[in-house]
Each structure stands twice: as structure tokens, then as C-alpha cells.
N, CA, C and O atoms as a CHARMM CRD file, in Angstrom:
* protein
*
  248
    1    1 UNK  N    -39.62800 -40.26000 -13.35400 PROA 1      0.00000
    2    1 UNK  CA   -38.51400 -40.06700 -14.26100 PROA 1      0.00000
    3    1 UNK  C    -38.37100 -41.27300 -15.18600 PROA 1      0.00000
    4    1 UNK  O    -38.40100 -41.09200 -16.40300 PROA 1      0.00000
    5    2 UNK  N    -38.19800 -42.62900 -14.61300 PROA 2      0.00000
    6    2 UNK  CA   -38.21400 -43.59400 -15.59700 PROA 2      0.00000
    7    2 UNK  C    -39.13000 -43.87100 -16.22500 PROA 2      0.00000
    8    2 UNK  O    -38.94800 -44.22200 -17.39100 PROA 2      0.00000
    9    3 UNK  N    -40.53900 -43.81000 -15.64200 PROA 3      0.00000
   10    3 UNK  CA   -41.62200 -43.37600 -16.67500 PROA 3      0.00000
   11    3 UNK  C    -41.82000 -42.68500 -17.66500 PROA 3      0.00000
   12    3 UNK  O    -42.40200 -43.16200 -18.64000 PROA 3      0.00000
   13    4 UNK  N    -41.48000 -41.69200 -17.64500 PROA 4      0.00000
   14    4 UNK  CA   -41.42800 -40.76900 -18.45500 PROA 4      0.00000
   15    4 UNK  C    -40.56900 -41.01500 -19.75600 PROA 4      0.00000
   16    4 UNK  O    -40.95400 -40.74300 -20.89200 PROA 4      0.00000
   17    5 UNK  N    -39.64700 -41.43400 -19.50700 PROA 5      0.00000
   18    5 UNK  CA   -38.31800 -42.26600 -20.37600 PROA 5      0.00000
   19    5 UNK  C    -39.46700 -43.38900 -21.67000 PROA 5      0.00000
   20    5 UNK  O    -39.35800 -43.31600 -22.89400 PROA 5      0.00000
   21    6 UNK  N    -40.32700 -44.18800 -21.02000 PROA 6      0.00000
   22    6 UNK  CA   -40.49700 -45.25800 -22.06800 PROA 6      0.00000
   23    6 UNK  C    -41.12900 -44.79600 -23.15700 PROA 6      0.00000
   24    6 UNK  O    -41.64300 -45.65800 -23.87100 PROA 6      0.00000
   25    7 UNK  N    -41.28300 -43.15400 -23.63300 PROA 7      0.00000
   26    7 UNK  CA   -41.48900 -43.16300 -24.98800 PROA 7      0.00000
   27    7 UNK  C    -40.51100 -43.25200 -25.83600 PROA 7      0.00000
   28    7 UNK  O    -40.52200 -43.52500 -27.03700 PROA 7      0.00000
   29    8 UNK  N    -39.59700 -42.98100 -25.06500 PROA 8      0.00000
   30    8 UNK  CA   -38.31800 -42.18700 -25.75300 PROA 8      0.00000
   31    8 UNK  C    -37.86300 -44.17900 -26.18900 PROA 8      0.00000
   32    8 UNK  O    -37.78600 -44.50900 -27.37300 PROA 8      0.00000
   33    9 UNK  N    -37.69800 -44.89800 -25.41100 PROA 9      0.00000
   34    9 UNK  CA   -37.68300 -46.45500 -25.76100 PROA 9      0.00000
   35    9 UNK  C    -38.44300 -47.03900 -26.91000 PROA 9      0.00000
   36    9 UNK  O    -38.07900 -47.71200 -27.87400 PROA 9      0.00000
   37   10 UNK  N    -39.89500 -46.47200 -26.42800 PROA 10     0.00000
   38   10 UNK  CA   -40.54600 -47.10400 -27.74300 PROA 10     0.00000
   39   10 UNK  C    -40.32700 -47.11800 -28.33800 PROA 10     0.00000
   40   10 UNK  O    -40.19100 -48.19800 -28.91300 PROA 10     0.00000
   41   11 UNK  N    -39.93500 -45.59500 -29.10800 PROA 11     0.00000
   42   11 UNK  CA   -39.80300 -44.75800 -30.40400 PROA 11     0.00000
   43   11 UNK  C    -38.24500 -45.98400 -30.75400 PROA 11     0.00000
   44   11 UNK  O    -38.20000 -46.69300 -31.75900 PROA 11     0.00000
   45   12 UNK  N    -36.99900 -45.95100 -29.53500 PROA 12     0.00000
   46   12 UNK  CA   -35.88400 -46.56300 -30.09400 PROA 12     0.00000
   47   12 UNK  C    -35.92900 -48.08200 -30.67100 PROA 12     0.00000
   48   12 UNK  O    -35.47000 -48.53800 -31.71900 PROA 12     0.00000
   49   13 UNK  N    -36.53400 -48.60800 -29.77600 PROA 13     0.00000
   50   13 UNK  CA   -36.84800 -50.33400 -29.70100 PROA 13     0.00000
   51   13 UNK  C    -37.79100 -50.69200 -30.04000 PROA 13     0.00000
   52   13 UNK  O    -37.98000 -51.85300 -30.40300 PROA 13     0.00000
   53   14 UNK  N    -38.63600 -49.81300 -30.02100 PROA 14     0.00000
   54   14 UNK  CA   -40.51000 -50.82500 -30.79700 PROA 14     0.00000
   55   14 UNK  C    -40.37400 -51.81900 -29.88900 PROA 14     0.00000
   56   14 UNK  O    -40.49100 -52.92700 -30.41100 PROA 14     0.00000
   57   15 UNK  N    -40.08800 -51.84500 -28.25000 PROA 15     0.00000
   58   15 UNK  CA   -40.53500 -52.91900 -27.99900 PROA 15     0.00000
   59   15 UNK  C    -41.55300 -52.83500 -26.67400 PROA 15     0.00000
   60   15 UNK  O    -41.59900 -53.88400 -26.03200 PROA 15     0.00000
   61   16 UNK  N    -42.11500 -52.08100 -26.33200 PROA 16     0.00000
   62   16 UNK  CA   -43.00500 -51.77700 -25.53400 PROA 16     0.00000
   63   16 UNK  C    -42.27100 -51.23700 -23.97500 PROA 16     0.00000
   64   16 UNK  O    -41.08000 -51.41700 -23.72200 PROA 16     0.00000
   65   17 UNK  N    -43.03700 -50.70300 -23.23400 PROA 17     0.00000
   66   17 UNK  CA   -42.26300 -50.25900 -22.07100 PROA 17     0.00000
   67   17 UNK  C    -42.84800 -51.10700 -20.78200 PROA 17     0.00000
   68   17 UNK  O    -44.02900 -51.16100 -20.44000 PROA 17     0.00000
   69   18 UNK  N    -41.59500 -51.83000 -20.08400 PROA 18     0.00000
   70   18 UNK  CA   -42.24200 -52.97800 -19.26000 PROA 18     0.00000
   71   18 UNK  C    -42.47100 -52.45900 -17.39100 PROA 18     0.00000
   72   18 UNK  O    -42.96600 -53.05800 -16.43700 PROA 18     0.00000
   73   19 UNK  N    -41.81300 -51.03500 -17.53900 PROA 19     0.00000
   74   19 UNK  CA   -41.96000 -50.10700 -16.49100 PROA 19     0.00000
   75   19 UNK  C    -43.25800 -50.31700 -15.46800 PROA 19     0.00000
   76   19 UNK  O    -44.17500 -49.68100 -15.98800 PROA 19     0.00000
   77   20 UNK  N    -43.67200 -50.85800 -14.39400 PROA 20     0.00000
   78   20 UNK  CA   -44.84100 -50.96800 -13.96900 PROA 20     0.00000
   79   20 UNK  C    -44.81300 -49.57500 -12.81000 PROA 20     0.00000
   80   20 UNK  O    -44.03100 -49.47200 -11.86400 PROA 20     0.00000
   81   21 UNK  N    -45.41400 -49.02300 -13.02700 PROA 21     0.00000
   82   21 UNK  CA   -45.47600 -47.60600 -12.76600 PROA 21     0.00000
   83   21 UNK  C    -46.56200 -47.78500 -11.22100 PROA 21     0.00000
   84   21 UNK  O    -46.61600 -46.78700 -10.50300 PROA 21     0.00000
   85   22 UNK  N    -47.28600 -48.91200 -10.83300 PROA 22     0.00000
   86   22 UNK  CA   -47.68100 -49.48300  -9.76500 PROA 22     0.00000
   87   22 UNK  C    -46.89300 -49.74400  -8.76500 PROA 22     0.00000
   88   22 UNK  O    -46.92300 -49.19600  -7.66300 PROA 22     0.00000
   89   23 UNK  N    -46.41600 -50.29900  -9.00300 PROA 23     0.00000
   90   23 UNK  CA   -44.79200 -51.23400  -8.03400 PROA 23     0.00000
   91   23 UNK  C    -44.53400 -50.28300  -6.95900 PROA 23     0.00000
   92   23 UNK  O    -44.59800 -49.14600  -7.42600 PROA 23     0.00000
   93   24 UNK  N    -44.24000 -50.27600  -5.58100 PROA 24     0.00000
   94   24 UNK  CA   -43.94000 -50.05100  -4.75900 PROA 24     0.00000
   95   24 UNK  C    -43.09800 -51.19900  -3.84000 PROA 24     0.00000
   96   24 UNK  O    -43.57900 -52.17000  -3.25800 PROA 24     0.00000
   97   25 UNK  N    -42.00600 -50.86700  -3.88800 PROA 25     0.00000
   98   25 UNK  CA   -41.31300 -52.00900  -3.47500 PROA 25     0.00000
   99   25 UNK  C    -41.31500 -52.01400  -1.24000 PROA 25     0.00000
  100   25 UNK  O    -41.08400 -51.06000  -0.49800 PROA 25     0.00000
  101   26 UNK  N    -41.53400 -52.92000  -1.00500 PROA 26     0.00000
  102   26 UNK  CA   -41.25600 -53.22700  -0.02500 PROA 26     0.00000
  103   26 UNK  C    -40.71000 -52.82700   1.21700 PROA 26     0.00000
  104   26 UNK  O    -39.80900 -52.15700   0.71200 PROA 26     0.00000
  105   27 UNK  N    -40.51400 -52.68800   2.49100 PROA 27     0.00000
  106   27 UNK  CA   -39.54000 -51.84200   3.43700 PROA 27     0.00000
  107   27 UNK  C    -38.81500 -52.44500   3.31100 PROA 27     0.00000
  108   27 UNK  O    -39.01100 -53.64600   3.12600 PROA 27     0.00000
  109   28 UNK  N    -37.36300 -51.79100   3.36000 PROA 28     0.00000
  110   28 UNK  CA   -36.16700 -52.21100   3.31300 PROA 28     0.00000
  111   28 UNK  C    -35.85600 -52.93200   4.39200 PROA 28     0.00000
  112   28 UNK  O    -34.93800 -53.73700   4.23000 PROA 28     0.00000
  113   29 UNK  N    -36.54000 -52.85900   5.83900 PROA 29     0.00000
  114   29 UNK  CA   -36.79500 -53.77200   6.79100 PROA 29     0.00000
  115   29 UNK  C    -37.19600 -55.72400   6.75700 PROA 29     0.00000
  116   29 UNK  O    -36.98100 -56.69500   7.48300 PROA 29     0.00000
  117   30 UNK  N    -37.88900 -55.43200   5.41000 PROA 30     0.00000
  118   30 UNK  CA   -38.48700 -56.72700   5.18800 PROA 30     0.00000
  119   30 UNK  C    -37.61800 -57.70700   4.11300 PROA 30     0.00000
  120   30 UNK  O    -38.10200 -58.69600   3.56300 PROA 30     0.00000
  121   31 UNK  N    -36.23900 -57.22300   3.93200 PROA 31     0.00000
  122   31 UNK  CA   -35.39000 -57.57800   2.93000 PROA 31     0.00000
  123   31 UNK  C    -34.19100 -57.97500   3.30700 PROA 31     0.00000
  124   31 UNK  O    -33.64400 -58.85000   2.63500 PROA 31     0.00000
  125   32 UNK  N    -33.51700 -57.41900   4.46600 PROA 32     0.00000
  126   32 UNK  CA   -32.51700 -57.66200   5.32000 PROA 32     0.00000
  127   32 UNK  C    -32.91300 -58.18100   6.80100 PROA 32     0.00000
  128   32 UNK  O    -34.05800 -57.98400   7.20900 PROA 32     0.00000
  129   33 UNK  N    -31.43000 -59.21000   8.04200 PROA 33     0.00000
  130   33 UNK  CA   -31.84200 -59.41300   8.86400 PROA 33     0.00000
  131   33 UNK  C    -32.01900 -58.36200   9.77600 PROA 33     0.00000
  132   33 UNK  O    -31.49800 -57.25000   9.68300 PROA 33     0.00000
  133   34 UNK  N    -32.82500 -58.77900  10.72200 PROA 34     0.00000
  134   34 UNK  CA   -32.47800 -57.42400  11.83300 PROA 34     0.00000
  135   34 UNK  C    -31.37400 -57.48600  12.46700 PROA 34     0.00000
  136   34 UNK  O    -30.59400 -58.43900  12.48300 PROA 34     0.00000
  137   35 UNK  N    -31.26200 -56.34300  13.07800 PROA 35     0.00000
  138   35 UNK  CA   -29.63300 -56.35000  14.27000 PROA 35     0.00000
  139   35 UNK  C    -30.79600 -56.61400  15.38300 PROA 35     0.00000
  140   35 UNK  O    -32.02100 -56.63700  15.26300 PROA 35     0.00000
  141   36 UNK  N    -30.03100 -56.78600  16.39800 PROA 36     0.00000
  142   36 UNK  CA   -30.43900 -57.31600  17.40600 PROA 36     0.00000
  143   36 UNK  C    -31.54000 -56.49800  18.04400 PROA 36     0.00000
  144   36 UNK  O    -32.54100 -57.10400  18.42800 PROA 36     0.00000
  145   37 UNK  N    -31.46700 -55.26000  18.19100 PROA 37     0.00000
  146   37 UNK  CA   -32.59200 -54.29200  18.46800 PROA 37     0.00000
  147   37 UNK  C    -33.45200 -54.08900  17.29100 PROA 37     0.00000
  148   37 UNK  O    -33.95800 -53.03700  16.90000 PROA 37     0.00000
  149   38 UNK  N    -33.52500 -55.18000  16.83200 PROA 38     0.00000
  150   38 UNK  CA   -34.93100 -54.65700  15.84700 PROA 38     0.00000
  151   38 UNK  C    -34.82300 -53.42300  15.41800 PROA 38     0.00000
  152   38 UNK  O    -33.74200 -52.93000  15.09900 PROA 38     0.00000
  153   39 UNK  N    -36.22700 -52.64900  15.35900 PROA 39     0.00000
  154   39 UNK  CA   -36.02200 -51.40800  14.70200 PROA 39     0.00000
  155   39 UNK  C    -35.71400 -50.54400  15.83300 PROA 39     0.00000
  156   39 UNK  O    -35.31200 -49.43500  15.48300 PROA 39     0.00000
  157   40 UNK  N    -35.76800 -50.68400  16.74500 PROA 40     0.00000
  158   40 UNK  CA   -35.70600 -49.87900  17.88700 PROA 40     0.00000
  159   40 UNK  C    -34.05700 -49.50300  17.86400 PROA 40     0.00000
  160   40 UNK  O    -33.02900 -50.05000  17.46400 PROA 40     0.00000
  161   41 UNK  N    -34.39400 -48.34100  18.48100 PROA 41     0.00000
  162   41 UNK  CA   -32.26100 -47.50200  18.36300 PROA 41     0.00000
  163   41 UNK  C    -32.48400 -46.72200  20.15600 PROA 41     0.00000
  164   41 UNK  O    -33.17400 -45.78500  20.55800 PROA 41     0.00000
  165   42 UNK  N    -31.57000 -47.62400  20.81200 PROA 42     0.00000
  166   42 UNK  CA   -29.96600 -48.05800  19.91100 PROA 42     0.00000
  167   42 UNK  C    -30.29900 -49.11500  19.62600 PROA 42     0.00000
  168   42 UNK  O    -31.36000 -49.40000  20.18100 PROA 42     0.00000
  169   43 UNK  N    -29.74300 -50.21900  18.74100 PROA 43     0.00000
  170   43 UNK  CA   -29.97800 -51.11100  18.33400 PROA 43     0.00000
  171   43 UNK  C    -29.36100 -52.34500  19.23000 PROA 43     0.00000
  172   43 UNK  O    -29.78400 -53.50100  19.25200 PROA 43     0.00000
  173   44 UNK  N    -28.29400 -51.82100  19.93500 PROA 44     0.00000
  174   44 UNK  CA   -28.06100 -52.80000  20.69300 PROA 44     0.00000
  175   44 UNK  C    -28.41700 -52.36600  22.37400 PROA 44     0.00000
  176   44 UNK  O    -28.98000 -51.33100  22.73300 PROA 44     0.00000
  177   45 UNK  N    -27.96200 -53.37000  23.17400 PROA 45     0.00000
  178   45 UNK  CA   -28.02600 -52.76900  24.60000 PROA 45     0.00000
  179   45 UNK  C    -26.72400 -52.57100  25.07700 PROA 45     0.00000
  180   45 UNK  O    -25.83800 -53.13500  24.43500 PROA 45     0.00000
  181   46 UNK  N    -26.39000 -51.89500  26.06300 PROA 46     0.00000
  182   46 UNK  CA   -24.82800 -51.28700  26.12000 PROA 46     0.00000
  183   46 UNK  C    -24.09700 -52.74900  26.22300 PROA 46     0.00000
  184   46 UNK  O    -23.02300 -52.97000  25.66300 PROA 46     0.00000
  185   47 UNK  N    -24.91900 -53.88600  27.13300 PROA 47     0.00000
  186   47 UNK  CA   -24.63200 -55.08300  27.58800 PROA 47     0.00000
  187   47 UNK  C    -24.01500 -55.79200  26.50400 PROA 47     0.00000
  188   47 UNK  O    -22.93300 -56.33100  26.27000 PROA 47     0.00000
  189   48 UNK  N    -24.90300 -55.62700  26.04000 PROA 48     0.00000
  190   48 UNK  CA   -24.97900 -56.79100  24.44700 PROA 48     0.00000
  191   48 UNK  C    -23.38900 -56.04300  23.44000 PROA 48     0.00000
  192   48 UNK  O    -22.46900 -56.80600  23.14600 PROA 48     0.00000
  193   49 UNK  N    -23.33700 -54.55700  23.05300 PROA 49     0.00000
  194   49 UNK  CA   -22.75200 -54.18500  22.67400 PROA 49     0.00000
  195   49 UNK  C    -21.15700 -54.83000  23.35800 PROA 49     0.00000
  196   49 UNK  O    -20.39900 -55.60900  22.78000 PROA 49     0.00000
  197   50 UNK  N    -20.96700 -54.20600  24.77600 PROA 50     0.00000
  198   50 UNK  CA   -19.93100 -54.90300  25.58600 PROA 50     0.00000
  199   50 UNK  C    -19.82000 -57.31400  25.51000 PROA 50     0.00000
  200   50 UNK  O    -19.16300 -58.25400  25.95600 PROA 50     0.00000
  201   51 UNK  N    -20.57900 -57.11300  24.93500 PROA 51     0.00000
  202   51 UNK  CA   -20.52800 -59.10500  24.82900 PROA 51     0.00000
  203   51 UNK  C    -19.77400 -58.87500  23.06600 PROA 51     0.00000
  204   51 UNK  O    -18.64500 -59.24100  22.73900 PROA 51     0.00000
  205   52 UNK  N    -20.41600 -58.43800  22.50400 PROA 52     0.00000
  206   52 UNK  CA   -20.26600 -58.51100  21.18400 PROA 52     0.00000
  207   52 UNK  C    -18.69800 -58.17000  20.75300 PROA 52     0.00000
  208   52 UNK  O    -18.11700 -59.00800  20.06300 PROA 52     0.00000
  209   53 UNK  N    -18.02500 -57.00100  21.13100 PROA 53     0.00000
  210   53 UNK  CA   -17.16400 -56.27400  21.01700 PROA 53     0.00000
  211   53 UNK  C    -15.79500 -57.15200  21.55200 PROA 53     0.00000
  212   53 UNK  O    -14.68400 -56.62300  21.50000 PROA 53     0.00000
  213   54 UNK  N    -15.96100 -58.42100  22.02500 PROA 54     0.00000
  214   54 UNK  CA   -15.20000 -59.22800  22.39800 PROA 54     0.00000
  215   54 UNK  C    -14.95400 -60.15900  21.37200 PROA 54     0.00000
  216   54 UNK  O    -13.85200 -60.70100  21.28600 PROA 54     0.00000
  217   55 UNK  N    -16.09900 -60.46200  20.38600 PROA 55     0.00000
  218   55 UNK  CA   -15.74200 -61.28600  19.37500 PROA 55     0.00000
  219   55 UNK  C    -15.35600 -61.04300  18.23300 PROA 55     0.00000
  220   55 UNK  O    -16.06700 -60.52700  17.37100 PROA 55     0.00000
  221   56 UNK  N    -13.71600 -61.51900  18.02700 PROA 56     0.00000
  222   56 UNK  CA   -12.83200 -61.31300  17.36100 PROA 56     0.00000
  223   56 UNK  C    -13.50900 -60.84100  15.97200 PROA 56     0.00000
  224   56 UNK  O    -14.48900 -61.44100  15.53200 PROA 56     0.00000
  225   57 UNK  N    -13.09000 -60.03000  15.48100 PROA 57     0.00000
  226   57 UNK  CA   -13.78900 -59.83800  13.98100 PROA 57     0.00000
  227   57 UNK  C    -14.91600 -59.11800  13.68800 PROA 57     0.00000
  228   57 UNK  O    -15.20400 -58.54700  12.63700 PROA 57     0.00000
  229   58 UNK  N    -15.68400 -59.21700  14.98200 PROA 58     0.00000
  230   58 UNK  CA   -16.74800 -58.19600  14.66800 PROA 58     0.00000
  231   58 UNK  C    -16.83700 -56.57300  15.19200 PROA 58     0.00000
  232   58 UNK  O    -16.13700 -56.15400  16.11400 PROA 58     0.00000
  233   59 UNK  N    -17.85400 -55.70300  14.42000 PROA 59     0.00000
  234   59 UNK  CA   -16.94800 -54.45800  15.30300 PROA 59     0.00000
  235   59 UNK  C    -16.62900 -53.69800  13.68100 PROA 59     0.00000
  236   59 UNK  O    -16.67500 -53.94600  12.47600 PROA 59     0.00000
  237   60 UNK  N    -16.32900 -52.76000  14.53200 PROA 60     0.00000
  238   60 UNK  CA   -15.93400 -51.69800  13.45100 PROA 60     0.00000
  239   60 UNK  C    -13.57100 -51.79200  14.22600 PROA 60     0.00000
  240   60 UNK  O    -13.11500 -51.75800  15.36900 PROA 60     0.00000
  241   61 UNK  N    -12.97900 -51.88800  13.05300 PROA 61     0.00000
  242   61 UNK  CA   -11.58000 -51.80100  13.40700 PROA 61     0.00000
  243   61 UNK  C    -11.38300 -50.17700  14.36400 PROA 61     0.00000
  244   61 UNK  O    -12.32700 -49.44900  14.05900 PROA 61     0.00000
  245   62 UNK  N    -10.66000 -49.65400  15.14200 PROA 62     0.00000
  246   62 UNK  CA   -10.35500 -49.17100  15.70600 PROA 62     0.00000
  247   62 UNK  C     -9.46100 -47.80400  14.96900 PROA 62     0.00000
  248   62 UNK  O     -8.92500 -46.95900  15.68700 PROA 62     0.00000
């Protein structure tokens, strides 16, 4: 789709289309930290979940 778009640019801007139509970006894994279970689900262990859930602030509110 955005490929397709950079004639329609050219024609507006004369300024070439910088679109690299190669590019494959990265796993989204390799961009953020992990949670504690890695990729593996559940991500936590019930243990870990029960340690965690004690510290103030973290957690989903109730």
C-alpha cells in the first residue's frame, strides 16, 4: 500500500520515493524487555505472580 503511494508523491514533490520496499522490521520481541517468562505463557509462575502482586503499584488496579 505505501508503495504503491510513491508515484502519486513523485508526481506531487519531485522528490523521489525513500520507501525501502526491502525492510522488514524486526520481532517485536527484540525491541522490548521481556516479562519474566520470556516468551513462554504464562508468563509468570503462579509463585512469582503471588510475590509480585504484593508490590505496591504493580498489577493491574482491581
Amino acid at each position: 500500500m505505501i508503495a504503491r503511494s510513491c508515484d502519486g508523491f513523485e508526481r506531487t514533490y519531485d522528490s523521489g520515493c525513500f520507501y525501502d520496499v526491502t525492510f522488514r522490521p524486526a520481532a517485536f520481541a527484540t525491541k522490548v524487555r521481556p516479562r519474566p517468562g520470556g516468551l513462554r505463557w504464562p508468563a509468570m509462575t503462579a509463585a512469582q505472580e503471588r510475590a509480585w502482586s504484593r508490590i505496591d503499584g504493580v498489577g493491574i488496579a482491581p
